[in-house]
N, CA, C and O atoms as a Maestro MAE file, in Angstrom:
{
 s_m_m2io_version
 :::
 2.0.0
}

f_m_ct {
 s_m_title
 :::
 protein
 m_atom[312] {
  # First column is atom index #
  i_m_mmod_type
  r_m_x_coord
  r_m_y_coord
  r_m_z_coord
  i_m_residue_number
  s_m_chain_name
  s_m_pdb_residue_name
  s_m_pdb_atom_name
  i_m_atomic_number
  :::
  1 25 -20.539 5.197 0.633 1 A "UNK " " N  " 7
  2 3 -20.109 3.978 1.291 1 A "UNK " " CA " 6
  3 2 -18.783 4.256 2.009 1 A "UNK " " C  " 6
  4 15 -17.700 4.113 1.442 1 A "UNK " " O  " 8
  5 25 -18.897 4.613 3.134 2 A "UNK " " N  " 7
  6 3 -17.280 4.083 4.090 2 A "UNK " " CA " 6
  7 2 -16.230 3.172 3.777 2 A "UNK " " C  " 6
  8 15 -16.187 1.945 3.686 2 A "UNK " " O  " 8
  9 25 -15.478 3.993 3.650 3 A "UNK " " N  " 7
  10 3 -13.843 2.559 3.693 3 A "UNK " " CA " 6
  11 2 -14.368 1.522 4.516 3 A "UNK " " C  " 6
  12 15 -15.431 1.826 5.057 3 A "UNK " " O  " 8
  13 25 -13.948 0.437 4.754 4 A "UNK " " N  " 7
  14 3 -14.035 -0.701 5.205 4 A "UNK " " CA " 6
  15 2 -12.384 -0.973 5.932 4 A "UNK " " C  " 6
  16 15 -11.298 -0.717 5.411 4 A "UNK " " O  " 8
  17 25 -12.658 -1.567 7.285 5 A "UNK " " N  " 7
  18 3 -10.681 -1.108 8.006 5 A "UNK " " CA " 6
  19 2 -9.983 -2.124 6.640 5 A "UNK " " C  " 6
  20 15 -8.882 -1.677 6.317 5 A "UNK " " O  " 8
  21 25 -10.402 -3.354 5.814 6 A "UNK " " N  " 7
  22 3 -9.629 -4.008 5.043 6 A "UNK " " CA " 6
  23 2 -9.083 -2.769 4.063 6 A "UNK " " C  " 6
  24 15 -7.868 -2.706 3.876 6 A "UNK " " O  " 8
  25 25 -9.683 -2.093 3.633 7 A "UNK " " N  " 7
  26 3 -9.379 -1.082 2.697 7 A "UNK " " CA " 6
  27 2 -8.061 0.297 3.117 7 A "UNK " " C  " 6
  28 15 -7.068 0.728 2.531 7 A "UNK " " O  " 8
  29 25 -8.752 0.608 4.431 8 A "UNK " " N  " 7
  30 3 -7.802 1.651 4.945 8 A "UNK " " CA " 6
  31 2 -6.795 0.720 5.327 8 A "UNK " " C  " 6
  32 15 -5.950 1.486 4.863 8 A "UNK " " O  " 8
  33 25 -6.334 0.083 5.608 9 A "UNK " " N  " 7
  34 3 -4.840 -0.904 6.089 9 A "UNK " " CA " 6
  35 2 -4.351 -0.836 4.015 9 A "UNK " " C  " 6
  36 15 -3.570 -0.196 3.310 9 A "UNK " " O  " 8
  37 25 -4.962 -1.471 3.903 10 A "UNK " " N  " 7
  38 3 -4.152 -0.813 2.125 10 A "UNK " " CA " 6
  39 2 -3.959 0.094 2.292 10 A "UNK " " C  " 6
  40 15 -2.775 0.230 2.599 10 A "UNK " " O  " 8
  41 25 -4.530 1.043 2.278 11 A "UNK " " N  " 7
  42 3 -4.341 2.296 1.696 11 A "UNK " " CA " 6
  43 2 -2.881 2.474 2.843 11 A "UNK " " C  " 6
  44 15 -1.854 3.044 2.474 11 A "UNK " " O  " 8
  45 25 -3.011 2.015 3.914 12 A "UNK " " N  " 7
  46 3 -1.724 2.367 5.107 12 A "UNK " " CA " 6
  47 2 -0.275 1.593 4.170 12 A "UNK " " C  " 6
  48 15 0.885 1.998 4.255 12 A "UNK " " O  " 8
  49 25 -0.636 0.704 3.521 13 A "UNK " " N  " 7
  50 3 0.633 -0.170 3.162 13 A "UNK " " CA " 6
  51 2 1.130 0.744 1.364 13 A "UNK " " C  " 6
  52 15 2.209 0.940 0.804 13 A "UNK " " O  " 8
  53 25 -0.228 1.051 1.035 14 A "UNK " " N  " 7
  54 3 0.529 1.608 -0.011 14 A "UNK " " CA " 6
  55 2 0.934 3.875 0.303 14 A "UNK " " C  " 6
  56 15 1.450 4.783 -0.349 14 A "UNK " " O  " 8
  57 25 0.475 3.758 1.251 15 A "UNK " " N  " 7
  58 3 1.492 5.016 1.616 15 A "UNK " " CA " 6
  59 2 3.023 5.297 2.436 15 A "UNK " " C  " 6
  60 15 3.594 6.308 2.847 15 A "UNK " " O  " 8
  61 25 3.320 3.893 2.426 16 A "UNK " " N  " 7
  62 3 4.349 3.300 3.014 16 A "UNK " " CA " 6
  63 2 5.610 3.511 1.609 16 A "UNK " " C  " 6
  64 15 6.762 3.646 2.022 16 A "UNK " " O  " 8
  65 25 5.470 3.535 0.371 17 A "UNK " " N  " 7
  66 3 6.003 3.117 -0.483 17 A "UNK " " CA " 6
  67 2 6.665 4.652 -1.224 17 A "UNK " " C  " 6
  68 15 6.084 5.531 -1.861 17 A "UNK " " O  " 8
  69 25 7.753 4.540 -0.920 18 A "UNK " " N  " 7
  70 3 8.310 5.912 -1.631 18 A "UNK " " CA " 6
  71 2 7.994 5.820 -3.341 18 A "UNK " " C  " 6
  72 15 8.229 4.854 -4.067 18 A "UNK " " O  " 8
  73 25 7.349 7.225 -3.754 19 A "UNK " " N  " 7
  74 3 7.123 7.412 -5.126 19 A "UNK " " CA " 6
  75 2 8.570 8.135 -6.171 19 A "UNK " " C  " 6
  76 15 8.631 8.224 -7.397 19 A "UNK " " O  " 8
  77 25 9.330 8.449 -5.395 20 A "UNK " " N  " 7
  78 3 10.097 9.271 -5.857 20 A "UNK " " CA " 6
  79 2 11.232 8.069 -7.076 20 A "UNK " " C  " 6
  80 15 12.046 8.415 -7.933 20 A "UNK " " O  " 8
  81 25 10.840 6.772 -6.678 21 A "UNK " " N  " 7
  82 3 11.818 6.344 -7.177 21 A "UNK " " CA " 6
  83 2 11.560 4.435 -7.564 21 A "UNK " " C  " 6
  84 15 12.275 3.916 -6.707 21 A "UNK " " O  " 8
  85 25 11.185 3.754 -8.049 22 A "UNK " " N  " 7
  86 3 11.167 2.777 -8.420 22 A "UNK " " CA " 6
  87 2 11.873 1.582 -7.826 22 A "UNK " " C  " 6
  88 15 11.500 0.409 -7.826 22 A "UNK " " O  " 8
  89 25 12.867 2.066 -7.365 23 A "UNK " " N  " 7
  90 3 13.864 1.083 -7.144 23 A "UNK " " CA " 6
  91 2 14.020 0.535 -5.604 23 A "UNK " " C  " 6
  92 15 14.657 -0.458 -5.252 23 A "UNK " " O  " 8
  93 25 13.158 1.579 -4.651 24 A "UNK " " N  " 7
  94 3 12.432 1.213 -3.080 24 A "UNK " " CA " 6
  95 2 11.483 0.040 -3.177 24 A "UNK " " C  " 6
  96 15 10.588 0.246 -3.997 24 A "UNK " " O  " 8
  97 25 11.443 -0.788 -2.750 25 A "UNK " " N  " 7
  98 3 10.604 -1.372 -2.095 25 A "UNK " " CA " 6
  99 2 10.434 -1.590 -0.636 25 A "UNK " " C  " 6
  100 15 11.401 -1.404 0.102 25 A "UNK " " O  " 8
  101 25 9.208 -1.994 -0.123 26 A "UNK " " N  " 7
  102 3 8.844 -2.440 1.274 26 A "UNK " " CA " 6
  103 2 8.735 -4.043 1.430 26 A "UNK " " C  " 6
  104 15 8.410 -4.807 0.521 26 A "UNK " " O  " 8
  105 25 9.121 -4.472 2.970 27 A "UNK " " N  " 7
  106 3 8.881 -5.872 3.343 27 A "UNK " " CA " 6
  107 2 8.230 -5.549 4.623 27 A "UNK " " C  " 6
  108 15 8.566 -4.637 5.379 27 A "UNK " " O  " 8
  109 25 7.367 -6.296 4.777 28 A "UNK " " N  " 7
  110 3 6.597 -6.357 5.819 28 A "UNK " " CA " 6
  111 2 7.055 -8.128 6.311 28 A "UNK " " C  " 6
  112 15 7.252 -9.258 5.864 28 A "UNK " " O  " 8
  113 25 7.028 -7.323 7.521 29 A "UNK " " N  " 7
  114 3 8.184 -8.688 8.079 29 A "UNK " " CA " 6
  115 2 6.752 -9.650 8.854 29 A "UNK " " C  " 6
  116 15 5.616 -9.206 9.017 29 A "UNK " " O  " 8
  117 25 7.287 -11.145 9.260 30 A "UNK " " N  " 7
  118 3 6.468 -12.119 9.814 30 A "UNK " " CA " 6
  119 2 5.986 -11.938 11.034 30 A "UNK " " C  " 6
  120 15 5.129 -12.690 11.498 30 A "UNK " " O  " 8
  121 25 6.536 -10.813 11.757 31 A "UNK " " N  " 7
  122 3 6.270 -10.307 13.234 31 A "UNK " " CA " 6
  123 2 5.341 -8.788 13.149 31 A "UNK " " C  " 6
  124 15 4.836 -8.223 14.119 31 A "UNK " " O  " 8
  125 25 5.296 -8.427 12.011 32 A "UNK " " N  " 7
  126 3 4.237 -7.197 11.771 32 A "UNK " " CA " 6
  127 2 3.014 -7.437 12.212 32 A "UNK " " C  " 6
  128 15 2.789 -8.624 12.446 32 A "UNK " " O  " 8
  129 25 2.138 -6.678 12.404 33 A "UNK " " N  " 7
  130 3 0.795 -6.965 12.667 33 A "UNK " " CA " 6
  131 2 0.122 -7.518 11.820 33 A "UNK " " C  " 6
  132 15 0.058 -7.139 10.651 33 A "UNK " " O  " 8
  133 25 -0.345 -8.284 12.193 34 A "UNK " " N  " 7
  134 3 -1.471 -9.489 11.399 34 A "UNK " " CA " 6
  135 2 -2.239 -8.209 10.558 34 A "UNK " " C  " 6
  136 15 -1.525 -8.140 9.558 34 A "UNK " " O  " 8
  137 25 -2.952 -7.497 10.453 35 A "UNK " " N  " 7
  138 3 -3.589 -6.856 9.527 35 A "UNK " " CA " 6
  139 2 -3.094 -5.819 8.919 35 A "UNK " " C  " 6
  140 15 -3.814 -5.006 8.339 35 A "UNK " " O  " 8
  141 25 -1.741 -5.720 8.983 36 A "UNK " " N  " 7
  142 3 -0.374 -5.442 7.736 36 A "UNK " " CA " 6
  143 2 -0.518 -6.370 6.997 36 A "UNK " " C  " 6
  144 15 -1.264 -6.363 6.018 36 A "UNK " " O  " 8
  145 25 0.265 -7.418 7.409 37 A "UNK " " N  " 7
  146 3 0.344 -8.709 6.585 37 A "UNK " " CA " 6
  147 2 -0.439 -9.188 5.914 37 A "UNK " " C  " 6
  148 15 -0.049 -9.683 4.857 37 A "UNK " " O  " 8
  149 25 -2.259 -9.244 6.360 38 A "UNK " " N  " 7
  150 3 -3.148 -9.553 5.701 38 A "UNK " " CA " 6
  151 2 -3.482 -8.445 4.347 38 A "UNK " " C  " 6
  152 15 -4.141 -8.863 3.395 38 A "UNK " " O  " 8
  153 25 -3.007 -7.139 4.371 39 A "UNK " " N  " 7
  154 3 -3.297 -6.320 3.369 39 A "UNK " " CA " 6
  155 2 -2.511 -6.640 2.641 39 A "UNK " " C  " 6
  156 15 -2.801 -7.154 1.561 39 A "UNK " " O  " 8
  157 25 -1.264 -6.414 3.047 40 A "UNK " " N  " 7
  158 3 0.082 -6.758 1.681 40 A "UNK " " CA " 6
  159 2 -0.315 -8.056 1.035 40 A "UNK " " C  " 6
  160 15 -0.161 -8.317 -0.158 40 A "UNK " " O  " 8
  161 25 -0.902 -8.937 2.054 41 A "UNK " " N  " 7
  162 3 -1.304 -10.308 0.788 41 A "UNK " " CA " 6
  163 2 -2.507 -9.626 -0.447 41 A "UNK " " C  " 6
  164 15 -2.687 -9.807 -1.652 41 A "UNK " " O  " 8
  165 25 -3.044 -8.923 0.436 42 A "UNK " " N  " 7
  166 3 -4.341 -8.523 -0.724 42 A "UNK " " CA " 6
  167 2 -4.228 -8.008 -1.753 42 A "UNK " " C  " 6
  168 15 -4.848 -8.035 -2.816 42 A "UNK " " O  " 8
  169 25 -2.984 -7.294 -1.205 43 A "UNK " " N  " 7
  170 3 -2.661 -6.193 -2.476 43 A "UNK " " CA " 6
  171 2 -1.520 -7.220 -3.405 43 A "UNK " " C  " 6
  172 15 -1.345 -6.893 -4.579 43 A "UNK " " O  " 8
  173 25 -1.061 -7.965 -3.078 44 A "UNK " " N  " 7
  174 3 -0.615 -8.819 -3.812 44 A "UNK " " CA " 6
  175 2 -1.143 -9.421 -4.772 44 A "UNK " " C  " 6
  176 15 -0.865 -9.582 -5.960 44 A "UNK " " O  " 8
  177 25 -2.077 -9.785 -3.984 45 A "UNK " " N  " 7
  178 3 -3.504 -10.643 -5.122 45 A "UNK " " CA " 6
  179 2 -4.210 -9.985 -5.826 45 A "UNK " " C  " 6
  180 15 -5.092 -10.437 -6.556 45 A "UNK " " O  " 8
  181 25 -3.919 -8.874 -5.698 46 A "UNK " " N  " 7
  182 3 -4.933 -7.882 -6.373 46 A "UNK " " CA " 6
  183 2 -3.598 -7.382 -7.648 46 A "UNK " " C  " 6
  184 15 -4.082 -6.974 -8.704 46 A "UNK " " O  " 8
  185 25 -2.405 -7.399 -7.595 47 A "UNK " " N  " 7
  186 3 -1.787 -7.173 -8.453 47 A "UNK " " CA " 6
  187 2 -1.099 -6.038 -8.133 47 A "UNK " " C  " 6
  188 15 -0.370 -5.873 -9.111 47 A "UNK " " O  " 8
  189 25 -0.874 -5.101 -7.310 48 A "UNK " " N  " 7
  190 3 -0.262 -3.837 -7.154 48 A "UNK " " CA " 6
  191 2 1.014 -3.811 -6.592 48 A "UNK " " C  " 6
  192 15 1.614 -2.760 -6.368 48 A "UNK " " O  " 8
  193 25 1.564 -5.202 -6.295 49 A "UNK " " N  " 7
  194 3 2.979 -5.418 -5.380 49 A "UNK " " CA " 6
  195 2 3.244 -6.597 -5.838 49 A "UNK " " C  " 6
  196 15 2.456 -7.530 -5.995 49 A "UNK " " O  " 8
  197 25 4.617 -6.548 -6.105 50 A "UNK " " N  " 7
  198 3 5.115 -7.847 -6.722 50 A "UNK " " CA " 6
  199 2 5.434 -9.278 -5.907 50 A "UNK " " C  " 6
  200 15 5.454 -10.404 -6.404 50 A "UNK " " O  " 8
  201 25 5.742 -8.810 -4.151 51 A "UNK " " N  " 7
  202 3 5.549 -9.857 -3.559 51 A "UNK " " CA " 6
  203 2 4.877 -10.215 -2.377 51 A "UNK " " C  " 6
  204 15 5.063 -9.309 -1.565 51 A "UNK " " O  " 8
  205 25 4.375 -10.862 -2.031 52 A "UNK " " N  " 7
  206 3 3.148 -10.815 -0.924 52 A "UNK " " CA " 6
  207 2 3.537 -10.795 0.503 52 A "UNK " " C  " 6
  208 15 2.946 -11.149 1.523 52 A "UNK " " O  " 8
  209 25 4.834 -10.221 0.256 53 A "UNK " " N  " 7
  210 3 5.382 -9.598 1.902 53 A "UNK " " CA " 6
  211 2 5.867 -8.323 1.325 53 A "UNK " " C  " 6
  212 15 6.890 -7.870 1.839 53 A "UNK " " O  " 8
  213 25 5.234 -7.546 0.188 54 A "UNK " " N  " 7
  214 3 5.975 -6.433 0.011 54 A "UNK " " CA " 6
  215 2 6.094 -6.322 -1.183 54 A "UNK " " C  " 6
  216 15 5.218 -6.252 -2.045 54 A "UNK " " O  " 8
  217 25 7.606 -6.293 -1.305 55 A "UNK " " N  " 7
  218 3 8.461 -6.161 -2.525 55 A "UNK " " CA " 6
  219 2 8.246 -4.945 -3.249 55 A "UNK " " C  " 6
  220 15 8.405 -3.899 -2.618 55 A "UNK " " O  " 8
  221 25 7.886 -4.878 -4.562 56 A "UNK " " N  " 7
  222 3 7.882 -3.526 -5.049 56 A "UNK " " CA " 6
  223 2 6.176 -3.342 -5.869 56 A "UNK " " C  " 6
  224 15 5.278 -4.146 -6.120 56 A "UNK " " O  " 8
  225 25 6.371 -1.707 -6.107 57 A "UNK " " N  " 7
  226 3 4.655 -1.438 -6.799 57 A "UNK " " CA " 6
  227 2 4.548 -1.999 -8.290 57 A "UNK " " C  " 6
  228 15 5.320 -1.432 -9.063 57 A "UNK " " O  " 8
  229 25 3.730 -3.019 -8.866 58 A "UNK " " N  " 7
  230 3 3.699 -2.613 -10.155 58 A "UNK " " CA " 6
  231 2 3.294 -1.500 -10.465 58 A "UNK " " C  " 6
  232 15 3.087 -0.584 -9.669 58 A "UNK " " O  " 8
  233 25 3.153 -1.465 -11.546 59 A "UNK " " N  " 7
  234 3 2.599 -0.653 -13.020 59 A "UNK " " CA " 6
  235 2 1.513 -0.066 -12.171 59 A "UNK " " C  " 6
  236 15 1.726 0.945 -11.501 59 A "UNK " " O  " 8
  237 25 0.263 -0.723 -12.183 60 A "UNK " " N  " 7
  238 3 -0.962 -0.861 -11.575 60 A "UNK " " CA " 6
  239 2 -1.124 -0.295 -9.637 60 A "UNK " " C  " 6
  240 15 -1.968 0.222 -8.906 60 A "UNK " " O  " 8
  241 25 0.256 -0.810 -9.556 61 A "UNK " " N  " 7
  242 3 0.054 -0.339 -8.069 61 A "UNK " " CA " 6
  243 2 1.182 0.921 -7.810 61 A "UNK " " C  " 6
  244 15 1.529 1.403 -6.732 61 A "UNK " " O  " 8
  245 25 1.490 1.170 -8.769 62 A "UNK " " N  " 7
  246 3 2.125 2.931 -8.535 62 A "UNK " " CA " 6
  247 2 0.959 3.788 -8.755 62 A "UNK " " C  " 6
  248 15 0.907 4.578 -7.812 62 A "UNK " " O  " 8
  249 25 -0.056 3.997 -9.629 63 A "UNK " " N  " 7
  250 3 -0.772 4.938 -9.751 63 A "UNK " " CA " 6
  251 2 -1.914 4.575 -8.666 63 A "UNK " " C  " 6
  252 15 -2.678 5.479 -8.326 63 A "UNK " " O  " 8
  253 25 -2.069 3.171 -8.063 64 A "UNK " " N  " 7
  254 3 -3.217 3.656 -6.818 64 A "UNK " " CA " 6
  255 2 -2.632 4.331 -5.655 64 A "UNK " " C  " 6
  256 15 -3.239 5.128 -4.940 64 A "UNK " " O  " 8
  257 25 -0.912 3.808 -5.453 65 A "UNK " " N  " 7
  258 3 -0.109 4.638 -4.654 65 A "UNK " " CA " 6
  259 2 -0.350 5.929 -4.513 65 A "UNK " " C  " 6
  260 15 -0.775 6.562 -3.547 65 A "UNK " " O  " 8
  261 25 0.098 6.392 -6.025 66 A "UNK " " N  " 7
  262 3 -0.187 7.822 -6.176 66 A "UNK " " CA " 6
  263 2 -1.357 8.441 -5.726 66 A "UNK " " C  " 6
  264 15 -1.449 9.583 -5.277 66 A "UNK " " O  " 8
  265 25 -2.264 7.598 -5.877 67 A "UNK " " N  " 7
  266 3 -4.125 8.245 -5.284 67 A "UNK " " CA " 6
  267 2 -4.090 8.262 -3.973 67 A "UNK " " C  " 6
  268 15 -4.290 9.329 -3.393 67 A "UNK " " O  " 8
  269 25 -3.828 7.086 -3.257 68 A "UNK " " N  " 7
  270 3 -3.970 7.188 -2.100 68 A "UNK " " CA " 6
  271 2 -2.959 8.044 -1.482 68 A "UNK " " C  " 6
  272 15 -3.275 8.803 -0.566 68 A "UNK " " O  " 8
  273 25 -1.923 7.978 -1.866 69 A "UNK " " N  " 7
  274 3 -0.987 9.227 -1.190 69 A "UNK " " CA " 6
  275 2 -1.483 10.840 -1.670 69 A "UNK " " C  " 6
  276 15 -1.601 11.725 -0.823 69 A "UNK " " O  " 8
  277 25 -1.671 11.010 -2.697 70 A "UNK " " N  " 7
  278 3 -2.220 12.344 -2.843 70 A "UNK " " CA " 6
  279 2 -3.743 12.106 -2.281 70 A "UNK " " C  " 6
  280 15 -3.695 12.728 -1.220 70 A "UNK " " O  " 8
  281 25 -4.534 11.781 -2.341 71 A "UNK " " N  " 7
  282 3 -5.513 11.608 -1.217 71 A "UNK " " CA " 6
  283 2 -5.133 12.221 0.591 71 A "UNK " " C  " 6
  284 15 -5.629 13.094 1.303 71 A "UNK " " O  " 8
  285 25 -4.323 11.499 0.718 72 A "UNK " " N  " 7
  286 3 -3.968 11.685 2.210 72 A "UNK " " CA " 6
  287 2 -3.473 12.936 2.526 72 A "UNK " " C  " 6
  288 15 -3.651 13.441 3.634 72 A "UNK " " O  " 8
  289 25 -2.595 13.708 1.236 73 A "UNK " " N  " 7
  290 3 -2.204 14.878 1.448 73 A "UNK " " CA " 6
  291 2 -3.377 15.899 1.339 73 A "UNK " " C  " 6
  292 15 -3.669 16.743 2.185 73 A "UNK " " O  " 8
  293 25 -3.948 15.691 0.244 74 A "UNK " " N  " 7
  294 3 -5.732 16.453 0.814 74 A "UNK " " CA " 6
  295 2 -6.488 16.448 1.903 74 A "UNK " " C  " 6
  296 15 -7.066 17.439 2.349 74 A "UNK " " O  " 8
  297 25 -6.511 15.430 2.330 75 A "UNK " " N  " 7
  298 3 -7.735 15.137 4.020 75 A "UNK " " CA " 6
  299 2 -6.345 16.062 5.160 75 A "UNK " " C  " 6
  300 15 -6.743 16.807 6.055 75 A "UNK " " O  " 8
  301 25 -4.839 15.856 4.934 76 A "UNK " " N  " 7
  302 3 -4.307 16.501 6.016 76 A "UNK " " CA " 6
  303 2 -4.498 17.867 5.985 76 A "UNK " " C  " 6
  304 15 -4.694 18.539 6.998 76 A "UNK " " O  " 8
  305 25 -4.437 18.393 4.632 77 A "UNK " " N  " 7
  306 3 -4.032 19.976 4.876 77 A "UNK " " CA " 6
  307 2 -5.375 20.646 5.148 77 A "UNK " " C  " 6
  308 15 -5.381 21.784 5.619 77 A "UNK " " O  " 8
  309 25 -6.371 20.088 4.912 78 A "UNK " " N  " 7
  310 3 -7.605 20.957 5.613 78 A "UNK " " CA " 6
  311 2 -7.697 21.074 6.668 78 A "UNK " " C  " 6
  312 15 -8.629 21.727 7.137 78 A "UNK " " O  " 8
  :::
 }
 m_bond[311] {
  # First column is bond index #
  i_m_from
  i_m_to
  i_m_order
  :::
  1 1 2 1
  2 2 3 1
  3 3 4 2
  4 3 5 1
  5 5 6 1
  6 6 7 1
  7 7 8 2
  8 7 9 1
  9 9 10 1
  10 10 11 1
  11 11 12 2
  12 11 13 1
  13 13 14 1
  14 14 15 1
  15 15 16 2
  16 15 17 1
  17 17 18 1
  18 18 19 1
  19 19 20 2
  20 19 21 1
  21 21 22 1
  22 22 23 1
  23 23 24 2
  24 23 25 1
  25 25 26 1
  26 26 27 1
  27 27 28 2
  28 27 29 1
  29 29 30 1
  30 30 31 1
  31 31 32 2
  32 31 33 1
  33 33 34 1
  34 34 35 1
  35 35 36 2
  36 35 37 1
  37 37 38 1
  38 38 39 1
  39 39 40 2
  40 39 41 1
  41 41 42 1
  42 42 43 1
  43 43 44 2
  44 43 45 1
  45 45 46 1
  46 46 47 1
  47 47 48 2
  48 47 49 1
  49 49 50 1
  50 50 51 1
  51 51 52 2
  52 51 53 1
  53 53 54 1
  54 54 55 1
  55 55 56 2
  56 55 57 1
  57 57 58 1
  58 58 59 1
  59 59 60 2
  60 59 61 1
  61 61 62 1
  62 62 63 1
  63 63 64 2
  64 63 65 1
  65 65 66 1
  66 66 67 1
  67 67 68 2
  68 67 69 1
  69 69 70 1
  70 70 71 1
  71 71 72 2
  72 71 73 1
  73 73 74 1
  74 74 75 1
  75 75 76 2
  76 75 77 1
  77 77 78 1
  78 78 79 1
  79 79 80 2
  80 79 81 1
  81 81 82 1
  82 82 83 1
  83 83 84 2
  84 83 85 1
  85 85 86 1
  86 86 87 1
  87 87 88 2
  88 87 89 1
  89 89 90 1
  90 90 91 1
  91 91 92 2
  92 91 93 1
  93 93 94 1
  94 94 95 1
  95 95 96 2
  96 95 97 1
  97 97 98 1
  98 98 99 1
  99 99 100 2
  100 99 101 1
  101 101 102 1
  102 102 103 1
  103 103 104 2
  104 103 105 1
  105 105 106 1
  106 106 107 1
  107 107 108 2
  108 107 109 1
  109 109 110 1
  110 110 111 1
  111 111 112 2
  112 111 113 1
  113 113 114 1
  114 114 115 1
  115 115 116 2
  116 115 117 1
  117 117 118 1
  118 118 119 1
  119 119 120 2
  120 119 121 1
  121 121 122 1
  122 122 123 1
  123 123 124 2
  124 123 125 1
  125 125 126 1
  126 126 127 1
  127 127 128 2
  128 127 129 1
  129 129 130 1
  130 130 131 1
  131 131 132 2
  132 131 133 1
  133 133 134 1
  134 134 135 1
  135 135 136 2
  136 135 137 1
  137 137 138 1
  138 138 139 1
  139 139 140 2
  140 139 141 1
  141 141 142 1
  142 142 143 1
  143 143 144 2
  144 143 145 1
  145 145 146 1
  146 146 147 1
  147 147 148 2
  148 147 149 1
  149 149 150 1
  150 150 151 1
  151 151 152 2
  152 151 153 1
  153 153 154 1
  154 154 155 1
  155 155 156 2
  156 155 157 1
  157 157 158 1
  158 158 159 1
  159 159 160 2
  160 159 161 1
  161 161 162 1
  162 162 163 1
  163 163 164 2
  164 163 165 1
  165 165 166 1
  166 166 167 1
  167 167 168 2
  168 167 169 1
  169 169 170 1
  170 170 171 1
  171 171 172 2
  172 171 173 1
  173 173 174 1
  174 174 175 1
  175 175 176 2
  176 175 177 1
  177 177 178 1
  178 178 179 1
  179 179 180 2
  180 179 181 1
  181 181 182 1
  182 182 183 1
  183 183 184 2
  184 183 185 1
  185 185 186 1
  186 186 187 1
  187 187 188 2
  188 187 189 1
  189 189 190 1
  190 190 191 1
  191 191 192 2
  192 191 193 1
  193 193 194 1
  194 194 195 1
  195 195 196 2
  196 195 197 1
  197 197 198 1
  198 198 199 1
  199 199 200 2
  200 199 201 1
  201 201 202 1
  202 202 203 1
  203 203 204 2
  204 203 205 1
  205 205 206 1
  206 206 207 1
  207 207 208 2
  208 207 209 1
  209 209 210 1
  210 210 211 1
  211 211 212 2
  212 211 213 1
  213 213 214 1
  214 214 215 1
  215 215 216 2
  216 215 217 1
  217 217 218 1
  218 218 219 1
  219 219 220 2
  220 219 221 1
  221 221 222 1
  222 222 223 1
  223 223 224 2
  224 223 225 1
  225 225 226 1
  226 226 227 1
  227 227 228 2
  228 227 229 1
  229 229 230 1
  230 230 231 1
  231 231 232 2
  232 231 233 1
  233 233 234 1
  234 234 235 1
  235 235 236 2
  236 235 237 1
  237 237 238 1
  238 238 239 1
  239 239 240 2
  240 239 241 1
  241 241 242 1
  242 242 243 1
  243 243 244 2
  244 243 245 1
  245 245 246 1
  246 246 247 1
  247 247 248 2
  248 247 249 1
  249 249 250 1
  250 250 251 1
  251 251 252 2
  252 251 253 1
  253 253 254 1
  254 254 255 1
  255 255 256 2
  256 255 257 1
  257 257 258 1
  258 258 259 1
  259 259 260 2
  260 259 261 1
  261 261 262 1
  262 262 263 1
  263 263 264 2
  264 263 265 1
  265 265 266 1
  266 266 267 1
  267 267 268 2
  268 267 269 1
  269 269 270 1
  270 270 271 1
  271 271 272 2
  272 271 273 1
  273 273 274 1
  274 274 275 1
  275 275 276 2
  276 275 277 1
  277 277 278 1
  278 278 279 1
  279 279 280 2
  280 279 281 1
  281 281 282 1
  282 282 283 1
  283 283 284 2
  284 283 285 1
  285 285 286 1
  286 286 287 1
  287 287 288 2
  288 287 289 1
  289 289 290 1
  290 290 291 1
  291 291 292 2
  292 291 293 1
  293 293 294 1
  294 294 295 1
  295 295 296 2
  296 295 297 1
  297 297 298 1
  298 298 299 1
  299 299 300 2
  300 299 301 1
  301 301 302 1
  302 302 303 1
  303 303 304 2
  304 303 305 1
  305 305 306 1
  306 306 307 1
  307 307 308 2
  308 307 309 1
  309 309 310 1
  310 310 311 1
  311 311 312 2
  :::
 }
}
């Protein structure tokens, strides 16, 4: 089954998010592209970001971070 673009725009918002450190968060501002904004709500609702313009990863949304960013570093280096 193919990503779906709702899915890859996550995956774009949570490779946005520095791992090195907890204490980064992202805001996705009111002038971002509408299907930024619509992911960060998703991922909000889904539980992986504490606020639905951003804010920081939970628990739950550091280790999909981690997938999808180590993901991405696999598909580049081939």
């Amino acid at each position: 089954m193919p990503y779906s673009p709702d899915i890859v725009e996550e995956l774009n918002i949570l490779a946005r998010f520095n791992l090195d450190t907890t204490q980064a968060g992202i805001k996705v501002h009111a002038n971002a592209a509408p299907e930024a904004i619509s992911a960060t709500q998703r991922l909000f609702d889904k539980g992986l970001i504490s606020q639905s313009d951003g804010g920081y990863l939970t628990h739950r949304g550091i280790e999909a971070a981690e997938h999808a960013q180590n993901l991405m570093g696999i598909m580049k280096s081939g």
